[in-house]
N, C-alpha and C positions, 0 to 999 in steps of 0.2 A: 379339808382345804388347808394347804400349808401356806403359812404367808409369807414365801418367796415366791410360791405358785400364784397365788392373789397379785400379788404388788407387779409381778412381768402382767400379769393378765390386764390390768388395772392402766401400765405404760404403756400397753399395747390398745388404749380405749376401747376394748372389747366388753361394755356392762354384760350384755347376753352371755357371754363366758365367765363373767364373774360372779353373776347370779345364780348361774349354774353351780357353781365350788361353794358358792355362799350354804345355798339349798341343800348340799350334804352334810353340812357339819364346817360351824368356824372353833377353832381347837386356838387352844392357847393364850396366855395374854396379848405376846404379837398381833394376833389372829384379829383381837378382839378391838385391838388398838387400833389396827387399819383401818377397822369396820367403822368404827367411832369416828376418823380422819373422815374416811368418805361422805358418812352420814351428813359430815360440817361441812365439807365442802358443796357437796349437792345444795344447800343453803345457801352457802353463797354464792350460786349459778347466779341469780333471780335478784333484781333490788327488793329492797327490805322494806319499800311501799311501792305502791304501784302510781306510777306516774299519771296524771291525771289525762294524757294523753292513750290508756293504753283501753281496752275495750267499749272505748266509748259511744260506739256507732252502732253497738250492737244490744245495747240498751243498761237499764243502771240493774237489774236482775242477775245479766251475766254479772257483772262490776261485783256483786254485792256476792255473787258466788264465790269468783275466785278470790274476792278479799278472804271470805271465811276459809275458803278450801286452803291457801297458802300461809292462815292464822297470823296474819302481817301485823294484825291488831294487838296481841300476844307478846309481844316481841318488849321486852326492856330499853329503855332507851339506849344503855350501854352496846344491848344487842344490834341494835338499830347501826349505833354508829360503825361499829367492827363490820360488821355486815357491808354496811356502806361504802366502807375504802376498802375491803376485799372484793367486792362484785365485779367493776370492771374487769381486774389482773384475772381473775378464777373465771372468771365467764367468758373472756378472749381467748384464752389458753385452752380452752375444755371445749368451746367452739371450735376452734383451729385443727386441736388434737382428731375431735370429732369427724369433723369435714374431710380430713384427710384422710382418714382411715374408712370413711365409705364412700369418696369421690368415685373409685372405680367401680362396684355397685350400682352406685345410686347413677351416671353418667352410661352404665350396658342395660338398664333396666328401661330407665327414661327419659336417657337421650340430655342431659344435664351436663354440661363440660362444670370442669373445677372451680372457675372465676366464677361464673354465674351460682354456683352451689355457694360459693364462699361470701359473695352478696347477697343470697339470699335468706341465707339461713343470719348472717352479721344481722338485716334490715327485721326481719321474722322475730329475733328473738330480742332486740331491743325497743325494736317499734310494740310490740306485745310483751315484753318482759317473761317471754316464753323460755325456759333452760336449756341450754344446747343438747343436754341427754335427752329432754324429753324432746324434743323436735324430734331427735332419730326414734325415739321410740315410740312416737307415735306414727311416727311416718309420715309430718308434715310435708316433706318435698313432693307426695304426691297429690297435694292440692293445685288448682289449678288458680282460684282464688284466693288471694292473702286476707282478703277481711274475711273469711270462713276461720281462721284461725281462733279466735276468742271465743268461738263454740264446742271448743276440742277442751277435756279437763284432765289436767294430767292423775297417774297414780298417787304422787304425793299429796296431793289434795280429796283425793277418797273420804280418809275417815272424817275429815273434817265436816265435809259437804254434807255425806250421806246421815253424819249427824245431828245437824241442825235440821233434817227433816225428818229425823226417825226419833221421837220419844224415848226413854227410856221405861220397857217394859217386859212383863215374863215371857214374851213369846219370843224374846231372843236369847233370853236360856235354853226355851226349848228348842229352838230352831238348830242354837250351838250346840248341841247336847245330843249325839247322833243316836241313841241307844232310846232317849224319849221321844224323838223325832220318827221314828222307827214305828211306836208304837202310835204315834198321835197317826201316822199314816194308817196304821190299820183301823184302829178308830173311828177314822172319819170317810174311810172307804178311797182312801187314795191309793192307786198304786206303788207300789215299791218292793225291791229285792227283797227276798226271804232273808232274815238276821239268826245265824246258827246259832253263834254264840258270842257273850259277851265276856272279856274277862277284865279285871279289875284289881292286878294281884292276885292274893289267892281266891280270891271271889269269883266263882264262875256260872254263868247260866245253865250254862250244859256244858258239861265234860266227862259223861257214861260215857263206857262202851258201847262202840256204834253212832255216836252223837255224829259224828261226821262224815258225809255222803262218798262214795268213793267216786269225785269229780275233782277237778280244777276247784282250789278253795283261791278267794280273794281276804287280806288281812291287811285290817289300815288302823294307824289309832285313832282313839275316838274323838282324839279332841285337833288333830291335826287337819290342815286346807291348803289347797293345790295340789292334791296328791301327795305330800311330803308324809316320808313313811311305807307307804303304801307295798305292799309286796303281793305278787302272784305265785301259789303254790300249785305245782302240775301233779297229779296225779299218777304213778305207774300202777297199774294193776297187776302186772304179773312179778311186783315182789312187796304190793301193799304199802307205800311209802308215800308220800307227797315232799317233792322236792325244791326247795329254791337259790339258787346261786351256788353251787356246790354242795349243799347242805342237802341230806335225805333223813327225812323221818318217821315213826309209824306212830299211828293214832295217838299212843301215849306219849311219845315224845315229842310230839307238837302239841301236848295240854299243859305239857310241863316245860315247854319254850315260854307255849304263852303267858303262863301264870308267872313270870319272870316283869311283865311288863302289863299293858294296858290293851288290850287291841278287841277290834270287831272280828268278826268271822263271818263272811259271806261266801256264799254260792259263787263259781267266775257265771258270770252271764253273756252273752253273746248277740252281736246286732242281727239285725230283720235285716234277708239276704239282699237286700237292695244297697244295704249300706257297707256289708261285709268285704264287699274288697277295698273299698277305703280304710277301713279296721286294720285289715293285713294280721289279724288272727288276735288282733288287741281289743279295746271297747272304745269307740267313738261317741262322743254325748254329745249334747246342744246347752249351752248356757244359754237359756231364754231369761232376761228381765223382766221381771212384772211390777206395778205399781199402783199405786188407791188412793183413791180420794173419796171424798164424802161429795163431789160435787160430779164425780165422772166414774163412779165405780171403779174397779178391778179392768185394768185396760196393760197389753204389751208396748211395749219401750222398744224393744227389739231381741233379736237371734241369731246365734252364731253355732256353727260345730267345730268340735274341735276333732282333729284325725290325730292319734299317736304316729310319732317314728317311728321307724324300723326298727324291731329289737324291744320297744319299750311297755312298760307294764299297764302305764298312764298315758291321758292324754292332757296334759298339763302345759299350758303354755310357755312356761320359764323353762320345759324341760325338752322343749322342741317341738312340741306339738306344731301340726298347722290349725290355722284358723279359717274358718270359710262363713261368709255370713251369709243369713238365709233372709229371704225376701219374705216379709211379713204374711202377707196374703198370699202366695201361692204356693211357697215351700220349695223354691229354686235357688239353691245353693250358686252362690256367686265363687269368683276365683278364692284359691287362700292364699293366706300373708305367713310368714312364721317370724321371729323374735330377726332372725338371721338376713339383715338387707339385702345379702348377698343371693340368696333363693329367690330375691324377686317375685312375682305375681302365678302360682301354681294352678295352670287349668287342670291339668294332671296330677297324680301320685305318681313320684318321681321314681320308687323300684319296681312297681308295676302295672303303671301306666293308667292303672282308674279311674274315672271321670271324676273331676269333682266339680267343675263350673257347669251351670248347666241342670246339671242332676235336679231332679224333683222329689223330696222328700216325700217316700208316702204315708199317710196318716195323718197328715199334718197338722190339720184342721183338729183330731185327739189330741194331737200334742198340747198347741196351743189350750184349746177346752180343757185340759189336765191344771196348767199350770195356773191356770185364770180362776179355777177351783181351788185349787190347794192358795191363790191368794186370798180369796173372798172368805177362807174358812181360818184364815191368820189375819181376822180386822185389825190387828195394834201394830201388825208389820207392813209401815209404809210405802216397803218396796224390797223385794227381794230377787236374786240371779237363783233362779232353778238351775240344777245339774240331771239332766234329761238324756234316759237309753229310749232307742227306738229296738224294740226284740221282735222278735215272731208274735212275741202273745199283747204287744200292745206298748206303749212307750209308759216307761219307769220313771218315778222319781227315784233318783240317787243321793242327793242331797238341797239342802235351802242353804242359800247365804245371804245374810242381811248386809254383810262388807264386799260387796260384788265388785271383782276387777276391773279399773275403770280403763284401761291402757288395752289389755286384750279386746274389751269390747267393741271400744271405739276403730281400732289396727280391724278387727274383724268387719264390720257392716261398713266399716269404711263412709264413716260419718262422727262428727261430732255429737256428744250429748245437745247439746244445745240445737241441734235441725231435729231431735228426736220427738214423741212426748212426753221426755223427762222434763225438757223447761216448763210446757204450760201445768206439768204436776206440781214442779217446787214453786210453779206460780199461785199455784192453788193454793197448798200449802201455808206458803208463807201468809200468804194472805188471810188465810184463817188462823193464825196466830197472831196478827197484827192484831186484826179486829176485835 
């Protein structure tokens, strides 16, 4: 990312495009400087306490969430005040910018002329002290209800939230830590992709001759999420090479690529044909949430799948993936959403044509049983997003995250946390921490 490319992306209120350039690499101090600009700005979206008028109706639990999730409590009083006489000017402006640059969108999708957008999103994000980027990015204009609003949490407020109700404990080493994760899966009889090799520098698990299958290899580093990293190497058999991006290399010289850096080494694996033209020759997962209580067991929060673009290695959502959420109990994939307002509501795959609303996952009922397993045998992990393949031979864990994206989840099921059973969990919760 160069940051004259940034800063037009940035004028042009396109975040989805700048989060894009962000995600490949910010180069330079320029680079790092804008980033740092933004970060404050995005701060000063939002006042710097939440006015006692703003989720009040919807009870003092939300209140007391987003207070923690937006750390307003935190705040110095100097920050307070700067904050304070920034918020209007930054929040009108970013508002304004916003509105205008998805009226036409948001006005072919659903039917919204520009006054009406510009009053509503104005009444939305003062009457809620909701941030103008996160409205679009959550895709508030497609409520129908304005007090549903204060049940939606944005991304900024993730780590905050998700850690006042997750302890601090070793099973989020392990869970981070893709290489021990790998093995607690076979340990405990969970599913998951076969791990060829580990490298760590010069440290490698396996790097004989022959250690690597003559297939499609997948390579991601180990300490990397959302796909960041991640690369697919294809296979030629009739001159022994695996190739990626212009690069071809033979056994050896992909031991001594990887001993250069940090990476996994897996198998490419491939979806159960049901799901395979959605894929379009990529891997499609499900980010299922799971969550525990000591009063309600191991119980699902909700499901989403995500479809890779065309061309793409990942199915990540920063990276264009779509999002399709699945209906808890029967495994019927609703329409998808993507990052990009302008694609509007996908009952199709737009290059060739595949169903995707509608569709019934099958297995589904494993799936779910998979992940409800892998939570019940992680007691100190209060809630984790599985990253879930559906194959021929049964649906995979691909990874755990204890910092589960709160913005794609919500964009995908197309509901607030707060109508989920994540409220009566952090109800639980908190409540056994009070007492």
């Amino acid at each position: 990312m160069t940051t004259r490319s940034a800063l037009l992306t940035l004028l042009k209120f396109d975040l989805p495009g700048y989060l894009r350039q962000s995600r490949a690499g910010t180069t330079g101090p320029a680079a790092r400087k804008l980033e740092a600009l933004l970060v404050f700005l995005k701060k000063c979206e939002i006042c710097p306490f939440h006015p006692p008028w703003t989720g009040g109706e919807q009870g003092p639990l939300i209140r007391q969430l987003h207070a923690t999730g937006y750390g307003l409590q935190n705040l110095t009083h100097t920050e307070k005040i700067l904050r304070l006489l920034l918020w209007p000017m930054v929040s009108f402006t970013l508002l304004t910018g916003f509105t205008v640059r998805n009226a036409r969108a948001v006005k072919t999708h659903y039917g919204h002329s520009l006054p009406y957008q510009f009053l509503r999103v104005l009444t939305i994000c003062y009457r809620y002290n909701i941030a103008p980027s996160d409205y679009y990015a959550l895709k508030l204009f497609r409520l129908e209800q304005t007090d549903l609003v204060p049940l939606y949490f944005c991304q900024r407020e993730k780590d905050a939230v998700l850690a006042s109700l997750q302890p601090v404990c070793e099973q989020i080493h392990l869970v981070n830590d893709k290489e021990k994760f790998y093995h607690f899966c076979l340990d405990k009889q969970l599913a998951t992709p076969h791990l060829i090799a580990v490298f760590r520098g010069e440290h490698a698990t396996a790097d004989e001759p022959g250690a690597l299958p003559a297939a499609d290899l997948f390579r991601k580093p180990p300490d990397a999420f959302g796909g960041a990293g991640a690369q697919r190497w294809r296979y030629h058999s009739d001159k022994c090479v695996w190739s990626h991006k212009g690069r071809s290399l033979t056994e050896t010289e992909f031991f001594e690529d990887c001993r250069r850096s940090n990476w996994l080494v897996q198998p490419v694996i491939s979806n159960h044909d049901s799901l395979a033209p959605l894929a379009a020759g990529s891997l499609a997962t499900f980010r299922i949430v799971t969550c525990l209580s000591a009063q309600s067991g191991a119980r699902l929060i909700g499901a989403l799948l995500r479809i890779p673009p065309a061309g793409s290695d990942i199915d990540a959502y920063w990276a264009g993936a779509m999002v399709a959420g699945v209906d808890p109990d029967t495994g019927t994939l609703s329409a998808a959403i993507t990052r990009d307002i302008g694609n509007g509501a996908l009952s199709r795959r737009p290059d060739n044509g595949a169903t995707i609303e509608g569709l019934t996952v099958p297995l589904w009922s494993e799936i779910v049983q998979l992940v409800l397993d892998g939570q019940r045998k992680l007691p100190q992990l209060t809630s984790i997003g599985w990253d879930v393949a559906l194959t021929s031979d049964g649906p995979l864990i691909i990874e755990a995250n204890v910092g589960w994206n709160f913005e794609m989840f919500q964009v995908g099921i197309h509901q607030g946390l707060g109508e989920t059973a994540f409220l009566p969990w952090a109800r639980e919760l908190l409540g056994q921490r009070d007492n």
